[in-house]
Each structure stands twice: as structure tokens, then as C-alpha cells.
C-alpha positions as CSV (number, residue, x, y, z in Angstrom):
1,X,108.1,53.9,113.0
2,X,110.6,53.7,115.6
3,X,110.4,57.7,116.8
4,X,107.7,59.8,117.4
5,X,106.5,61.8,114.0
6,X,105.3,64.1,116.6
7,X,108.9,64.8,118.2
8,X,110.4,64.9,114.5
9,X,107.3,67.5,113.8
10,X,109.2,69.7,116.8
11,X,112.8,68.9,115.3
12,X,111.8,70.0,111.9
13,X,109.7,73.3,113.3
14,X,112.7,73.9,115.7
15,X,115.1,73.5,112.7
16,X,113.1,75.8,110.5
17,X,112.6,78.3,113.2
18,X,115.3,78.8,114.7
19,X,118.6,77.1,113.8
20,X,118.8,78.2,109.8
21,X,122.6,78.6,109.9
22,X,122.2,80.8,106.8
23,X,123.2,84.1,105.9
24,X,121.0,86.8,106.7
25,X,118.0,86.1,104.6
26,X,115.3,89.0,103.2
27,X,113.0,89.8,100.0
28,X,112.7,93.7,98.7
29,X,109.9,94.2,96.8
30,X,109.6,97.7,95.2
31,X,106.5,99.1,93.4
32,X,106.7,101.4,90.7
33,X,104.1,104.2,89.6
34,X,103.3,102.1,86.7
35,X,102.3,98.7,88.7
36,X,105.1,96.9,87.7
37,X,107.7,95.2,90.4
38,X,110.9,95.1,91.1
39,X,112.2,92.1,93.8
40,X,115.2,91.3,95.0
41,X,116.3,88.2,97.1
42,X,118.8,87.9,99.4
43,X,121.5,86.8,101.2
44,X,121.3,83.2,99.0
45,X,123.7,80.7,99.5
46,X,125.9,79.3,96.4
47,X,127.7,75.9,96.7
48,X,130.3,77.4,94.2
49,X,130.3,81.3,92.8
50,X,128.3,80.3,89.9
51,X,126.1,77.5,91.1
52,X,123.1,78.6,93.4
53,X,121.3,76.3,96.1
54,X,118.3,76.6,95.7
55,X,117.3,74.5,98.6
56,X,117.9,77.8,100.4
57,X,115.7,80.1,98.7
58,X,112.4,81.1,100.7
59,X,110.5,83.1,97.8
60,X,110.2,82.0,94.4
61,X,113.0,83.0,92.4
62,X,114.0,80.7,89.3
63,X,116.6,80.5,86.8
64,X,115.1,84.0,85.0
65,X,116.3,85.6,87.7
66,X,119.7,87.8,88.0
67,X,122.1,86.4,90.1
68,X,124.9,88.7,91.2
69,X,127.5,87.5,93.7
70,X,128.4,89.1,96.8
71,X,131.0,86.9,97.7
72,X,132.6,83.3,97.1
73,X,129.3,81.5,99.0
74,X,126.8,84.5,98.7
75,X,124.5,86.5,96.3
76,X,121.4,88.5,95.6
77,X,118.7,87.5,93.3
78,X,116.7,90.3,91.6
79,X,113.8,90.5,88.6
80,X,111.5,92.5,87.2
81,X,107.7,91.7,87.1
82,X,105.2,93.4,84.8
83,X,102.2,93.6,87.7
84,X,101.0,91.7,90.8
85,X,99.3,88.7,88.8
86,X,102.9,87.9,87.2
87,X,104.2,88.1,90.9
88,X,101.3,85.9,91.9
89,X,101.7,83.3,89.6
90,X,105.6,82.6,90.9
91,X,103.7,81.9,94.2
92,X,101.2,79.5,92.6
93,X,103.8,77.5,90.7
94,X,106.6,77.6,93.8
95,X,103.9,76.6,96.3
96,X,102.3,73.4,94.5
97,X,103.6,70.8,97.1
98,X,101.9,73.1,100.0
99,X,98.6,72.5,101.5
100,X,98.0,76.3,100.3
101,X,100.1,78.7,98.6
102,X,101.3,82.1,99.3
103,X,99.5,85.0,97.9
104,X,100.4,88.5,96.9
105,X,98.0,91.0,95.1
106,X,99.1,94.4,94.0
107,X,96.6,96.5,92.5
108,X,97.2,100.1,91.3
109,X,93.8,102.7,90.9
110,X,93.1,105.6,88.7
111,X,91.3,108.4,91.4
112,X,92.0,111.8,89.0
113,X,93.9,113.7,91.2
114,X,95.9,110.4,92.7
115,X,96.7,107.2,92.2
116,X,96.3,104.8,95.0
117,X,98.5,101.6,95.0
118,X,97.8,98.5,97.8
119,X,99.7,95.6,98.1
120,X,98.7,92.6,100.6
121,X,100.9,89.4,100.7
122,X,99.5,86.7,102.3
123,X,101.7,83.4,104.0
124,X,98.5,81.1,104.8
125,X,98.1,79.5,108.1
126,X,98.5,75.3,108.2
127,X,97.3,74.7,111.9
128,X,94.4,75.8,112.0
129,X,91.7,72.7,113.4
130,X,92.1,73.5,116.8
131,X,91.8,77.7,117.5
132,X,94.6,79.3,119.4
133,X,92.1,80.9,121.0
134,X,90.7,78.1,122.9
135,X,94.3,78.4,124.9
136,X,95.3,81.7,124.5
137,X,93.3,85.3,124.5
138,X,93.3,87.6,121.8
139,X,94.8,89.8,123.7
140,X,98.0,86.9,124.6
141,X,98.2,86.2,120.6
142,X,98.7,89.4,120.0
143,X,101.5,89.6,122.7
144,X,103.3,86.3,121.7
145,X,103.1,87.2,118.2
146,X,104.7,90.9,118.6
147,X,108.2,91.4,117.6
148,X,109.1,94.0,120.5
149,X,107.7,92.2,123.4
150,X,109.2,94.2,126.1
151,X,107.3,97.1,125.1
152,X,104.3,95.6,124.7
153,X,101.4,97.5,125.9
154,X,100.3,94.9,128.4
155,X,103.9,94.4,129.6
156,X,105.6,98.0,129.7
157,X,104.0,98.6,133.6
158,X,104.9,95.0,135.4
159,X,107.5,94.8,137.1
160,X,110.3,92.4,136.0
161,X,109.4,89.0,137.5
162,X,105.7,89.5,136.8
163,X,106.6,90.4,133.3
164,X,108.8,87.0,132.8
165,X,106.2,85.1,134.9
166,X,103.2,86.1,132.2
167,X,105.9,85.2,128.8
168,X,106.4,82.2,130.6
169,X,102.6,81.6,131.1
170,X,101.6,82.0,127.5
171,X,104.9,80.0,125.8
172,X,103.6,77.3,128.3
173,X,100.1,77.0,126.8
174,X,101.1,78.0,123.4
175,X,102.9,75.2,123.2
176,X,100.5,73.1,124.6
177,X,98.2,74.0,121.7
178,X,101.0,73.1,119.2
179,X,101.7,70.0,120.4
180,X,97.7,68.7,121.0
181,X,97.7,70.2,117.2
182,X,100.2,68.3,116.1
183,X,98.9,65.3,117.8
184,X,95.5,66.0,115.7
185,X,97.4,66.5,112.7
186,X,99.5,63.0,113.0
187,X,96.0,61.4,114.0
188,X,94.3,62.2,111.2
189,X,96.6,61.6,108.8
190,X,96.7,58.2,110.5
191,X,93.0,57.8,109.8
192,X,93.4,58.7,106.1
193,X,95.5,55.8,105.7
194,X,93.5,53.5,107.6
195,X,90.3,54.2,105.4
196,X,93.0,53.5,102.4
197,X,94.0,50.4,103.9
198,X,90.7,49.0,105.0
199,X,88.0,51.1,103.1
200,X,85.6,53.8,105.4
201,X,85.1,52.8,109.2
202,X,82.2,52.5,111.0
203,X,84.0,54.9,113.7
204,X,84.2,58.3,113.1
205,X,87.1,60.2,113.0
206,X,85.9,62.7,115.5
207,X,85.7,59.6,117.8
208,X,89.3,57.7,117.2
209,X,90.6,61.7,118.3
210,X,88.8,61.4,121.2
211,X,89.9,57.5,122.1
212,X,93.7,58.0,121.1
213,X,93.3,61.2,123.5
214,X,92.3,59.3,126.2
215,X,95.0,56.4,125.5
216,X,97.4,59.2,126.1
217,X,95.8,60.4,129.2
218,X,95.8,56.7,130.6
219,X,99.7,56.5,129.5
220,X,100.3,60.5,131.3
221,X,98.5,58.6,134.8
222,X,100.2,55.3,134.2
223,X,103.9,56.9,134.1
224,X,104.3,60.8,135.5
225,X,107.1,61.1,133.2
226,X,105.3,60.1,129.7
227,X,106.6,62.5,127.4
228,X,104.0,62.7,124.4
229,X,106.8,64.2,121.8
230,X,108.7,61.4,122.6
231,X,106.8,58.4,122.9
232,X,104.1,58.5,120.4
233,X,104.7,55.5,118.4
234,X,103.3,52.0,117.8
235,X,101.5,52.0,120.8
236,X,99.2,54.5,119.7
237,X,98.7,52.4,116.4
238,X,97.9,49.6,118.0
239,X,95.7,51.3,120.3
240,X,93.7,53.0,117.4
241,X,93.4,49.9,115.1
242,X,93.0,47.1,118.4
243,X,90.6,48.8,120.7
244,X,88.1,50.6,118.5
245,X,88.3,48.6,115.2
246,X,88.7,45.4,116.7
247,X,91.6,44.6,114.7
248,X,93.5,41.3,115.1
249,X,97.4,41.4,115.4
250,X,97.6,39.8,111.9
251,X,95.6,42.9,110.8
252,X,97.8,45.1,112.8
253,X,101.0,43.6,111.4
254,X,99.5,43.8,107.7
255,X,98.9,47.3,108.3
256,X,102.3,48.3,109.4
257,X,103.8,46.7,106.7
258,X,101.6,49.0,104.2
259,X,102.4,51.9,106.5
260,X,106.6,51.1,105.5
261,X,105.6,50.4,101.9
262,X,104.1,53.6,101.1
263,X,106.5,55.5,103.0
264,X,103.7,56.9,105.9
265,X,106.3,58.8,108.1
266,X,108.9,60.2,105.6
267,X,105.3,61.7,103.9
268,X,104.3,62.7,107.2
269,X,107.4,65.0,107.4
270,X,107.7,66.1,103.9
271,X,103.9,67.5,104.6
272,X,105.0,69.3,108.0
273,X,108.0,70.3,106.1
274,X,106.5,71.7,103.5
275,X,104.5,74.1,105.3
276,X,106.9,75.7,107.0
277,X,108.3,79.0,105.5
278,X,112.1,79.6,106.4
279,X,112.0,83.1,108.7
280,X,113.5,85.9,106.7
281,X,112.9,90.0,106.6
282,X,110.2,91.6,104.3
283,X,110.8,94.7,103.0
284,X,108.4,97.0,100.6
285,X,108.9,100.0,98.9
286,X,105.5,101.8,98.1
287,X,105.1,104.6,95.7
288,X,104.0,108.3,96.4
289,X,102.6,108.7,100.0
290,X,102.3,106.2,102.5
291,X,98.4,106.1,103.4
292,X,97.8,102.7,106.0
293,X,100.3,99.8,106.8
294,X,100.9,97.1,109.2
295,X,104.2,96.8,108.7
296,X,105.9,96.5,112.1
297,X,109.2,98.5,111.2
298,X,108.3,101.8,109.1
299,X,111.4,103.7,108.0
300,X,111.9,107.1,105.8
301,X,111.2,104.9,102.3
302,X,110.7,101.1,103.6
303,X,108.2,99.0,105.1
304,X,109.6,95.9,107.3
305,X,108.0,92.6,108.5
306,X,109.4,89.8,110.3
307,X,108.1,86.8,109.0
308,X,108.0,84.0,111.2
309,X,106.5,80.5,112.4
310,X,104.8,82.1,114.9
311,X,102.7,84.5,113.0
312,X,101.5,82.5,110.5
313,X,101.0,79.0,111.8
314,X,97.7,79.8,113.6
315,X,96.0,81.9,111.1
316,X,96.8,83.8,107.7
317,X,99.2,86.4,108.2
318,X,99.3,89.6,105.8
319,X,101.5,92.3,105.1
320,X,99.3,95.3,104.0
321,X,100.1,98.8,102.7
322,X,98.6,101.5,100.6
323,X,99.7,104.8,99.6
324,X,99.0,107.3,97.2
325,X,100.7,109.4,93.9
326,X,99.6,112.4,92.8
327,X,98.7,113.1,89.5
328,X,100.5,115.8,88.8
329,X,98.8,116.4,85.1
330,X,95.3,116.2,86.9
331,X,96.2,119.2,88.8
332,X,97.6,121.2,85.5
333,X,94.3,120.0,83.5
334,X,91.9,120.9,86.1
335,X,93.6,124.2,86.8
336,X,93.9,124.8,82.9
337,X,89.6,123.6,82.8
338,X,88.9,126.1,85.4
339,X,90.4,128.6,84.0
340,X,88.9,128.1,80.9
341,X,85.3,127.9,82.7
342,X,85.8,130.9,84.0
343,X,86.5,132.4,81.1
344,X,84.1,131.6,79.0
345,X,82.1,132.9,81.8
346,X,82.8,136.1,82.3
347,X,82.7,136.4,78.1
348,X,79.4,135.0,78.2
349,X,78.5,138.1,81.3
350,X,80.3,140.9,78.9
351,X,78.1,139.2,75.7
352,X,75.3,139.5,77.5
353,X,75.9,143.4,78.5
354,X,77.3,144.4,74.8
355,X,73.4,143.0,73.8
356,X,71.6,145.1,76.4
């Protein structure tokens, strides 16, 4: 374990985040008045016209979908599902090597006069020990997490420099909380293999988090220039396994060796890896009337999301709609009832006066 995990944790979020060097990448999901779904994928990447990496692909989309090319290295996916829980299901069985898996329900309602159709997709959040909240406000989440900063509400009346000076402020501690989370993260995953390696500790884990924090304080005070991300390695180890478990260097040296054999750090990444969603553009296409979203872009027919790290790696984030179809035959029946009501009424009225 000659780098950080912690620094490869950055590379890989920085990687996924921000330095894709794909094609423009988005889903369209459209649903129909009779609950089914239509999706389509795109821009994918091919390694030939006919052969598709799917490496690339952020949604689930196997080989029953229809593949049409755009051009020699590009194409767009589409299928058809019958309802949500078919749609559902492709998240379940794409998402098995995730801590948790994506979620979408659709679900269409009978209400006479209209149908009412909600969707809510849900990307689950995978840093979530240590609350955002305890760095940020609710109020600074919100802000960091909007996609038109600028004219943000709590930003639109500062002047320019105060406006930069108060992004700068929350980036800084947000990314303080991500790397003390990460730090948690690596520790405990540490722990796990300790306890696999040497059976339950007396120690707590609660309380190894707490020494190894204060082993990095020590190093912070020791040398100004200690860069966590880049120089959490073997000293920590040995500081964890030494200190508070009283481990020999024998032990130590045993324990590193199982670390290599079962392949700690490359599982450590896959896991980090793993969580991550690659950013792309969510579109939806509701039937009928367009009742409640919070979709960030809302055009004439389509709902828009950007989907991102950032929205998602603190807490669940979901993409809700609702609208409404009307029931155009309700409207004929009841009319056609009423009339028929009042018929028979004012027969019954003329009955009655033909008796009298």
C-alpha cells in the first residue's frame, strides 16, 4: 500500500466527476397513458459500429436493448418496458455490486374523471456516517447542490467578491467533510479486516476513529505541510494495530501480508468505484398535465435533471413528477348519467301529475 487509498478515493471521484471524456451522455424516459415505458440511452460509445462498450453505459441497458448507430463510435440505446416494476428490476440486477441500488417507481391511478401518473427515481446516497450538516447549513447544501448558482437566491444581491468569497467558503468545508468521510470510510474498512484477521477487538471501533484522528492531528502539528490525501499509508496501519492493539511488528508484518493477499486496496477502490454514478442528463416525459416536479429544467414537454456526485453523495437524491390525464369517457358517461337522471326525473314529476 504504497499510496494513499484516500488520494486514489479523490482520483477516482475526480475521474468520475469530472473528466469523463465521453460523448454527451443522457437517459429519456417517456411514460405512456397506459403505464408502460419507453427509455432511451444515449450518447454510448462503440469500440466498432457494431460492438458496444458497455463499460460506458450509466443506466441499465443490456443486450435486449435496440442499438441504433449515430455514427462510426456512437449510438442510442432504446426499449420498451411494460410498467415501473419491469423498470425497477433492471436497477436491482444492474446495481448488485453497489452498497444500494437505484430505484425507480412509476405508478399510474384510476381517479374517474383523471388519471394521475407519479414517477420518483431514486440514486441512493453512499456517504452518509458523518452529516453534511455538521459542516455545512441547510441553507449552503442547498446552494452547493444548485445547478444555476449565480442566481441563487442567497447569492443574486452580493456583490461579486462577496459572492466568490461565500462559493469559496462552502467548497472549502465541503470538502473538508469529504475528505474526513473518506478518512472514516478507509478506517472502517480497515477495522473490518482487522476483526477478519485477528477475530473481534477489545477496542471499539468508535475508539480506533477517534485514536487514528488524533495520529493525524499529531502528524498535521509535527509537519505544517502533511497532506492527508497524500500521506495516508502504512503509518496509519501501524499506528492503529501498534498503539491500541499492542501489536508486535511480527503481527504487523503478518497483517500486511494478508492485507496484499486478499487484495485490501484494489477492493477498497472497486467499493468507492462502484458507488459512483457517471454524471449524465435525465430527461422525463410525463403524460397529460404536469401537476408537481422537482425537476430543475421544465420545458414545453420535458422534465430535466442533472445528475451528479454532488447531489447524491450526501443523501438520496430523487427526481419526482406527477401529472394528470383526463378521462375523456368519464366526462361523456357522467354527462350521458346526468342526463339520464334528469330525465327520469322530470318523467317521474309528469307521472305523478297525470295521477293527480
Amino acid at each position: 500500500m504504497k499510496k494513499s487509498l484516500i488520494f486514489r478515493f479523490s482520483g477516482l471521484l475526480v475521474a468520475a466527476l469530472f473528466l469523463t471524456g465521453c460523448p454527451p451522455q443522457y437517459t429519456t424516459t417517456t411514460v405512456n397513458p397506459d403505464g408502460s415505458i419507453d427509455r432511451v440511452v444515449g450518447e454510448v460509445s462503440l469500440k466498432s459500429t457494431k460492438d458496444l462498450d458497455r463499460s460506458e453505459l450509466w443506466v441499465p441497458a443490456d443486450a435486449s436493448w435496440q442499438l441504433d448507430t449515430l455514427t462510426d463510435s456512437t449510438a442510442v440505446l432504446t426499449r420498451h418496458y411494460p410498467n415501473g416494476a419491469s423498470l425497477n428490476e433492471a436497477y436491482l440486477q444492474a446495481d448488485q455490486d453497489k452498497q444500494a441500488p437505484r430505484q425507480v417507481a412509476v405508478e399510474r391511478s384510476f381517479r374517474w374523471f383523471y388519471t394521475v401518473y407519479t414517477y420518483d427515481e431514486m440514486i441512493p446516497g453512499f456517504l452518509t456516517e458523518i452529516p453534511l450538516t455538521q459542516y455545512l447549513s441547510e441553507e449552503e447544501i442547498a446552494l452547493f447542490k444548485s445547478d444555476e448558482k449565480e442566481e441563487h437566491p442567497d447569492l443574486e444581491q452580493m456583490e461579486a467578491e462577496a459572492r466568490k468569497l461565500r462559493l469559496a467558503s462552502i467548497e472549502k468545508r465541503y470538502d473538508l467533510w469529504f475528505s474526513d468521510h473518506l478518512t472514516y470510510w478507509a478506517i472502517q474498512e480497515l477495522w473490518r479486516e482487522i476483526e477478519a484477521f485477528d477475530g473481534r477487538q477489545e477496542m471499539s471501533f468508535e475508539d480506533a476513529y477517534v485514536h487514528a484522528k488524533a495520529f493525524i492531528k499529531e502528524k498535521e502539528k509535527e509537519d505544517e505541510s502533511f497532506d492527508l490525501l497524500e500521506s495516508m499509508d502504512l503509518d496509519l496501519l501501524g499506528s492503529l494495530t501498534y498503539q491500541p492493539l499492542q501489536w508486535n511488528a511480527e503481527k504487523i508484518k503478518a497483517f500486511q501480508a494478508y492485507l496484499e493477499k486478499a487484495g485490501f486496496e484494489k477492493k477498497m477502490e472497486k467499493q468507492f468505484e462502484t458507488a459512483l454514478f457517471r454524471d449524465y442528463q435525465n430527461h422525463l416525459m410525463m403524460p397529460g398535465q404536469l401537476i408537481s416536479t422537482n425537476a430543475t429544467i421544465r420545458g414545453q414537454d420535458t422534465l430535466s435533471w442533472a445528475v451528479n456526485g454532488a447531489k447524491y453523495m450526501d443523501s438520496d437524491f430523487h427526481m419526482l413528477a406527477k401529472s394528470r390525464l383526463p378521462n375523456y369517457w368519464a366526462f361523456g358517461v357522467s354527462i350521458l348519467l346526468g342526463a339520464m337522471a334528469i330525465s327520469l326525473f322530470f318523467k317521474r314529476r309528469e307521472d305523478d301529475h297525470l295521477e293527480e
